[in-house]
C-alpha positions as CSV (number, residue, x, y, z in Angstrom):
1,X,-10.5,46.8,124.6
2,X,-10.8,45.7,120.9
3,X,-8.7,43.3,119.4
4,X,-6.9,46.3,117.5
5,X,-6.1,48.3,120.4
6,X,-4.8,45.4,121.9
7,X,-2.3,44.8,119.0
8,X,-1.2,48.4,119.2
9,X,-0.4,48.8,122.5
10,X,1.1,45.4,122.6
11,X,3.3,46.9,119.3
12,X,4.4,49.8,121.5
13,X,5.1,47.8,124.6
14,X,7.4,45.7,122.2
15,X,9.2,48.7,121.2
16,X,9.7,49.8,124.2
17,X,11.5,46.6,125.2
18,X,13.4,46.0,122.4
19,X,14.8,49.6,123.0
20,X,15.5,49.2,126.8
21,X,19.1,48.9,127.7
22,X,18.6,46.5,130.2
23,X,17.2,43.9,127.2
24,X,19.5,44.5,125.4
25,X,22.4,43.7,128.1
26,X,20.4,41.3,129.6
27,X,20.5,39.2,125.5
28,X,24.2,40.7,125.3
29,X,24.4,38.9,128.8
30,X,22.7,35.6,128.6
31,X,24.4,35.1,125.0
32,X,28.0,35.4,126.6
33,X,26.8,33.2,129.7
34,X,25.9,30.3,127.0
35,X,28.9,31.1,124.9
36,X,31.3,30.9,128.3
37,X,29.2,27.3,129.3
38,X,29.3,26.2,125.9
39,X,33.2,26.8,125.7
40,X,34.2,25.5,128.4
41,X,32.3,22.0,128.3
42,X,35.6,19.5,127.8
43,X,34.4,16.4,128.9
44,X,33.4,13.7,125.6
45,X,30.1,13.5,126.8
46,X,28.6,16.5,127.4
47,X,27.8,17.0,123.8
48,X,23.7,17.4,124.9
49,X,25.1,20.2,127.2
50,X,26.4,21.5,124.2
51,X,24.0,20.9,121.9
52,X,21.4,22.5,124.1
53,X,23.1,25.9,124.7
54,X,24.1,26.2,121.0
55,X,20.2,26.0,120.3
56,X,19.4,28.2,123.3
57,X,22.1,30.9,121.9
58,X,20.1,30.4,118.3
59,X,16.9,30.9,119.8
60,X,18.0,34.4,121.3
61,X,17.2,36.6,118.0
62,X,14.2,34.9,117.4
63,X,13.1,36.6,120.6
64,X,14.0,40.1,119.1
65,X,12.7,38.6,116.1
66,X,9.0,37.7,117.5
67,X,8.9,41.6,119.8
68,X,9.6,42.9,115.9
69,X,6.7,41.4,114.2
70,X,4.8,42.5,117.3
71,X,5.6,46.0,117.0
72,X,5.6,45.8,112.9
73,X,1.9,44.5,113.6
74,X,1.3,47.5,115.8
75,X,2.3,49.7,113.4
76,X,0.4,48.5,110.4
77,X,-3.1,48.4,112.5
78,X,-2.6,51.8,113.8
79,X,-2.2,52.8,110.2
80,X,-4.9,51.3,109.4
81,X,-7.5,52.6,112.3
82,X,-6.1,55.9,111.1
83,X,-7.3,55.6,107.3
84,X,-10.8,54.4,108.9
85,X,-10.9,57.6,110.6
C-alpha cells in the first residue's frame, strides 16, 4: 500500500472515530472522571494529583485535535490523487 493510500484510509478511519458515539462518551466520560478526582482532592498536598489531571483533562482535545489533522490530511491527498487522475 503507498504512502497515500495509507494516509487516506487512516483519514477515514479517523472520521469514523471521531463520529462514533462511544468516543465521544468515552472523552465525555473520562473528562467528568478527571473533573470528579480533581474536585474532590482536599488534602494540601495532593497538588501533583491535581496538577496531573488538570493536564490530562487539557490533553483530551488535543486527541480530537490530532484524529482531525488525520482526517483533514486524508482529505487533501485524496483530492489530490483525484486531480492526478
Amino acid at each position: 500500500m503507498s504512502e497515500k493510500q495509507r494516509a487516506i484510509l487512516d483519514g477515514l478511519e479517523a472520521e469514523k472515530i471521531l463520529e462514533s458515539e462511544v468516543f465521544k462518551k468515552a472523552l465525555e466520560s473520562l473528562k467528568a472522571e478527571y473533573i470528579a478526582y480533581w474536585l474532590s482532592s482536599r488534602d494540601i498536598d495532593d497538588v501533583k494529583t491535581r496538577e496531573d489531571l488538570h493536564r490530562s483533562i487539557l490533553l483530551l482535545p488535543e486527541i480530537e485535535r490530532h484524529l482531525r489533522i488525520i482526517v483533514e490530511k486524508g482529505k487533501i491527498t485524496k483530492h489530490q490523487v483525484n486531480r492526478l487522475k
